[in-house]
N, C-alpha and C positions, 0 to 999 in steps of 0.2 A: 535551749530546750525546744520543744517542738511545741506544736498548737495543731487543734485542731477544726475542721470547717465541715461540714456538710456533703457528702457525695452524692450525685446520683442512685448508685448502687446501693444507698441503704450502709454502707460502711463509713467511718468520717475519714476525710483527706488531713493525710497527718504533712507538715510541713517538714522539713529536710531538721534533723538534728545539728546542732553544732559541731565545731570542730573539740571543744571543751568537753561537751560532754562526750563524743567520741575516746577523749582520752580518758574519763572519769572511766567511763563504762570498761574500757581494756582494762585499766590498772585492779578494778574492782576484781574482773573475772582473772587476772593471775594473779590475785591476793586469795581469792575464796579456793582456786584451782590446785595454787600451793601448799595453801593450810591441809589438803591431805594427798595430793601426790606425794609429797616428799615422803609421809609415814607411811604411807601404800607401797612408794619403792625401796625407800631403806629407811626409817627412821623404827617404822615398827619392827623389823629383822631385826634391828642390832637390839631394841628392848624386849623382844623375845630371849634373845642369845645371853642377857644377864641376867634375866629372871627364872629360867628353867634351859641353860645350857644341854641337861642333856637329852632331855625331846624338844629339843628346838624345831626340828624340821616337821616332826607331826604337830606341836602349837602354832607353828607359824603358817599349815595349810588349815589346822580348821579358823584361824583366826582371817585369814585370804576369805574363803569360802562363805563363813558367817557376814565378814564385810561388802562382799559381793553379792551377796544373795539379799544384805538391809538398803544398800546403795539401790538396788533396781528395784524393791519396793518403794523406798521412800520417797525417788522425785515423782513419780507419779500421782500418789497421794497427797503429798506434801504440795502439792502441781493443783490439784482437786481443791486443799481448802483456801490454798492462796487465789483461785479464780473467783473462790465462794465469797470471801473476806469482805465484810463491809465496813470496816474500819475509818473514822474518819481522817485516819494517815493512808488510807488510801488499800491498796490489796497485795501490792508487794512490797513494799517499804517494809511493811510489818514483820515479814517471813525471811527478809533478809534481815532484818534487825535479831529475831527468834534465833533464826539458824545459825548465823555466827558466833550467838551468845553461848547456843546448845554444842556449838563445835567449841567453845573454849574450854565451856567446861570438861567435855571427853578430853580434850587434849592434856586437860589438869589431873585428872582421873589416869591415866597416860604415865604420863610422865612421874605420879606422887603411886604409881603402884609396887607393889613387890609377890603381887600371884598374879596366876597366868589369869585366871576367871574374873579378877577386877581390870586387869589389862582390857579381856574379853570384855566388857563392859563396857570402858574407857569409846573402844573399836568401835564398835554398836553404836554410842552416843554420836562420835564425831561422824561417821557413813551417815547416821539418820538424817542431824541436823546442817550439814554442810548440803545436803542434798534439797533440803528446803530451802537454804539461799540459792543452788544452785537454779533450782527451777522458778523462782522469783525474777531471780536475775535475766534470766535467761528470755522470760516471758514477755520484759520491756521490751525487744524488738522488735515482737507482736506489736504493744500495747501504744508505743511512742515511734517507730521507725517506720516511716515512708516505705514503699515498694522499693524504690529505686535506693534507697539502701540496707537493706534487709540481706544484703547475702554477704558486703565486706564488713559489715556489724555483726551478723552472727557468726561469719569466719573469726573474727578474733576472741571465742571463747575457744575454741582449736588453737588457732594461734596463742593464747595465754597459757593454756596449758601444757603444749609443749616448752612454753619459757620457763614455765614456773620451775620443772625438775635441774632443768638446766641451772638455772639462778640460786634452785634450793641448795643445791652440791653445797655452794659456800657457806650455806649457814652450818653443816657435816663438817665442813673444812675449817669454819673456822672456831667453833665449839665441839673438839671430836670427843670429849670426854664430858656434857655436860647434857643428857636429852634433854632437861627442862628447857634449853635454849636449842636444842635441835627441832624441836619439835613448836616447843611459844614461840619464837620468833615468824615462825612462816603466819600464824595464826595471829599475830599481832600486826602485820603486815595486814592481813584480809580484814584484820579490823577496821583500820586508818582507813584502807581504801574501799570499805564497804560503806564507810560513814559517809565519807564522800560522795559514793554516790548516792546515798539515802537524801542526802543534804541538797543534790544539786535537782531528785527529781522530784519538784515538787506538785508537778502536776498532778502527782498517783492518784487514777478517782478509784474507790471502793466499788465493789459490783454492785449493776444496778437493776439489775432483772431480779424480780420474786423468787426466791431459789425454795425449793423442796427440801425439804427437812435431811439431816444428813444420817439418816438411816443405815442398814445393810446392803441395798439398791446402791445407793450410792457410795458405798466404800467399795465394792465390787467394781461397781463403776469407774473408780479410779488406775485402774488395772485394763479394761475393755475399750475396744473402739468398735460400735456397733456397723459392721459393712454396709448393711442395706441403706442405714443413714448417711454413712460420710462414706462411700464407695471411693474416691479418689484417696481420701488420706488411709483408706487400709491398701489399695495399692502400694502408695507405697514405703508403708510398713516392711511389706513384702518383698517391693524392692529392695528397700535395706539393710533387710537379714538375708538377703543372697548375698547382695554388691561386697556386704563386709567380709565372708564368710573367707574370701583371699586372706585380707589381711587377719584373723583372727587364728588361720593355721600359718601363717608366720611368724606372728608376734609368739604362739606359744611353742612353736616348735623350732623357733632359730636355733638355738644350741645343740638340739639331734640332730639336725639338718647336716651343720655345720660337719657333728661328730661323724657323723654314722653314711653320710651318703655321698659330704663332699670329702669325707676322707681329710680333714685338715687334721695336723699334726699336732697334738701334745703340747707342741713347746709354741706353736703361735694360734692357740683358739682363744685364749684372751683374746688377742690383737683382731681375733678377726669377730670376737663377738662385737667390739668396742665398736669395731668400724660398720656392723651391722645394722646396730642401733643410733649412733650420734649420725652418720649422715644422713638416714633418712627421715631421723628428726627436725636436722637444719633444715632439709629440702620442703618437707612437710611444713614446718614452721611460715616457709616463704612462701611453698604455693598455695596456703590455704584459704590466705585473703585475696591473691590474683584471681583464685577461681569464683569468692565469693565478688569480687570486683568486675570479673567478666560476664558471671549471670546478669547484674546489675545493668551492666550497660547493655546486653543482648535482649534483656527484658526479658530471657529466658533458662529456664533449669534444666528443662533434660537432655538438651544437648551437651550442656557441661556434665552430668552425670550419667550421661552415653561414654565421653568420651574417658571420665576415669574409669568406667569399668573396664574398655578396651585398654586402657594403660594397664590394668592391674592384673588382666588376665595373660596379657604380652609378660609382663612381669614373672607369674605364675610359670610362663613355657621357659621364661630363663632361666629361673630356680630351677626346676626339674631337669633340664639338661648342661646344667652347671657340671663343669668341670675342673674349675678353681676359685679359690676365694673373690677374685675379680667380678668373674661373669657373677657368682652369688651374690655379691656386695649392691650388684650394677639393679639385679632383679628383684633384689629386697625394697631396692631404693626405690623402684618406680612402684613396686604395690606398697609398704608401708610411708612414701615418701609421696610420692608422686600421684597416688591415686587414693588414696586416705587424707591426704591433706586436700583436693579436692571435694570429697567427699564430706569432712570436716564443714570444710569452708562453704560448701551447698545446702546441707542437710536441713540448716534452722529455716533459713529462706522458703525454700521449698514446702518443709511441713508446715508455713503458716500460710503459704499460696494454696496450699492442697485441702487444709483445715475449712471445714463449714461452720466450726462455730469458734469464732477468734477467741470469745468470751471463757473460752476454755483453754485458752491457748497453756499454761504452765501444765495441765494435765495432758494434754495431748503432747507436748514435748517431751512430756516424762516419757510416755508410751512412746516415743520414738527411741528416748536410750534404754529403752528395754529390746525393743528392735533391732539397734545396730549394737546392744553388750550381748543376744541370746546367743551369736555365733560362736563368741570370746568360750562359752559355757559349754556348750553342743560339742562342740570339734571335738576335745580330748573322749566323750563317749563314743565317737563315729569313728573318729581314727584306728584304733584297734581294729576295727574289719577290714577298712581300705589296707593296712601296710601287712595285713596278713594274707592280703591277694597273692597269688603264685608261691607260697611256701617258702621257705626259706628267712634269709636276713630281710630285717623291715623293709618294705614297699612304700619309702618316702615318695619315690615319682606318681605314685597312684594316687595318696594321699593330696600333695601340691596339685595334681593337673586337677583332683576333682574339687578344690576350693575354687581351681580360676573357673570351670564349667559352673561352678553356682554363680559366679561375678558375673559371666557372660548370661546367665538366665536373669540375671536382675534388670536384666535390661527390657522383658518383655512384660511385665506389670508394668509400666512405663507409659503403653502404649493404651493403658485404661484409664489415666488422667487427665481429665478432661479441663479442673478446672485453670491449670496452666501450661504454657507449653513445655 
């Protein structure tokens, strides 16, 4: 565990974490990561599909919607009272201990339902409180990590996450008729491994500045980043609802893409959804600690976050002039693979070098995954204007080339950061 000393600069000099607790900290964030990818990517489908088979598809978009819409409120806030917490366990310990408790119980809620509206409920609980351990967790980086490891420590909450789905499969595979273990087991996992690390950081000091009472001021607050005060970290905010804005019109539009512009046939768009998605998971999985490993040693972030936007908008010109499943697979992989898993692996680093006030660090992260999910949100409303350009059948090339033009503009907020390179 780390310690800390005294800096010049008014911040304390935190000493290098272990190698133990490096591993404490991964296993926690793909225990917390899994307990609801899995039900985000299939676990909640299939308990839609048995409890109202035949508006599956409209319960299963307002239940999407409602969970995305509580997930991008909650870390923020949930970010707000965990910096506030004066606890003599300390300020995150608490909120991961809360969060997980409140994720198990939605997941029991979940799994013991039989209408769509307790489901809905079940939903709600586990996005709220999975997202206060998320930003708890998350926040240690800040609170216990050294500069010089802050960017392959925060790459593996990207990295966890993309393992967790992976890993989840087999709990599907191997309980296919049984959600309460499709769905508790992943959430039993984040338990074990959240205790762990509750257990191992015993440092956690409780906030020690005189905090303002938690008013309306301040719940708003947890939602804002005032520009004129932290000018660097709304930079880049801004960067990072461009840079993402590639991968969030491919993540949602691979299957049209595939269908409708690369012409792939009926009998193999499985084959090629599958290989759209698993390699540039693998690849993303791997580069996202190298890139948070190479900041580290460069001592510097925007060079590495220059250079994934130029991967992802290179990426961007291959999708759009795709001419077979190949070159599409090749150009998925460098923006969802290649330059997302960069981005991943920089992002934590970065927003806590950019941050003016660390003591806030779990809110201000929230407000960062508000930033890099608003594109995920955005795109399907914009889309309809771009692919109705030139009449006719959809205008997917207009669509792709103008997500990589937003990735290539993220690069100029960039140049307004002052407080790192």
């Amino acid at each position: 565990m780390s310690t800390t000393t005294p800096a010049t600069d008014g911040r304390p000099t935190l000493s290098p974490v272990s190698a133990g607790f490096i591993a404490i900290y991964a296993l926690a964030m793909f225990g917390i990561w899994m307990a609801i990818n899995l039900p985000a990517s299939v676990t909640l489908a299939l308990r839609i599909s048995e409890i109202d088979p035949g508006g599956k598809t409209t319960s299963y978009s307002i239940a999407a919607g409602v969970g995305t819409l509580t997930a991008v409120l909650a870390n923020p806030f949930f970010g707000r009272l965990s910096d506030r917490t004066r606890s003599r366990f300390g300020r995150r310990r608490p909120w991961i201990a809360i969060g997980l408790l409140g994720t198990t119980v939605g997941a029991a809620v979940i799994g013991l339902s039989d209408t769509f509206p307790m489901l809905l409920l079940g939903w709600v609980l586990m996005q709220a409180f999975v997202n206060a351990a998320i930003a708890a967790t998350l926040a240690i980086v800040a609170d216990r990590v050294p500069e010089s490891q802050q960017g392959f420590i925060g790459s593996l909450s990207g990295a966890a996450s993309a393992a967790s789905l992976v890993i989840g499969v087999f709990f599907i595979q191997a309980f296919p008729s049984s959600i309460l273990a499709q769905i508790g087991l992943p959430v039993a996992v984040a338990l074990v491994f959240g205790a762990a690390l509750i257990a191992i950081f015993r440092d956690d000091s409780p906030a020690a500045e005189p905090l303002p009472a938690f008013g309306v001021k301040e719940f708003f607050g947890s939602f804002f980043i005032n520009p004129r005060r932290e000018p660097d970290f709304a930079w880049l905010l801004l960067s990072l609802f461009l840079m993402f804005a590639s991968w969030g019109v491919v993540s949602t539009y691979t299957v049209y893409l595939l269908q409708d512009m690369v012409a792939v046939p009926e009998a193999q768009i499985n084959d090629a959804i599958t290989l759209s998605y698993v390699i540039p998971g693998i690849v993303a999985f791997i580069v996202g600690p190298l890139g948070g490993l190479v900041g580290d040693r460069l001592g510097r972030r925007k060079p590495v976050m220059i250079f994934a936007a130029l991967v992802g908008a290179a990426g961007m010109v291959t999708i759009a002039t795709s001419a077979g499943v190949v070159q599409f697979v090749i150009g998925v992989t460098l923006v969802s693979g290649v330059a997302a898993g960069i981005m991943m692996g920089t992002y934590i680093a970065f927003g806590i070098a950019a941050m003016r006030e660390r003591s806030a660090a779990a809110r201000n992260l929230g407000v960062i995954n508000i930033a890099i999910t608003l594109p995920f949100s955005l795109i399907p409303f914009i889309a309809p204007v771009l692919l109705g350009i030139g009449g006719g059948t959809s205008n997917y090339v207009a669509l792709v080339l103008f997500g990589g033009v937003l990735t290539l503009l993220g690069i100029i907020p960039l140049i307004g950061i002052r407080a790192t390179r």
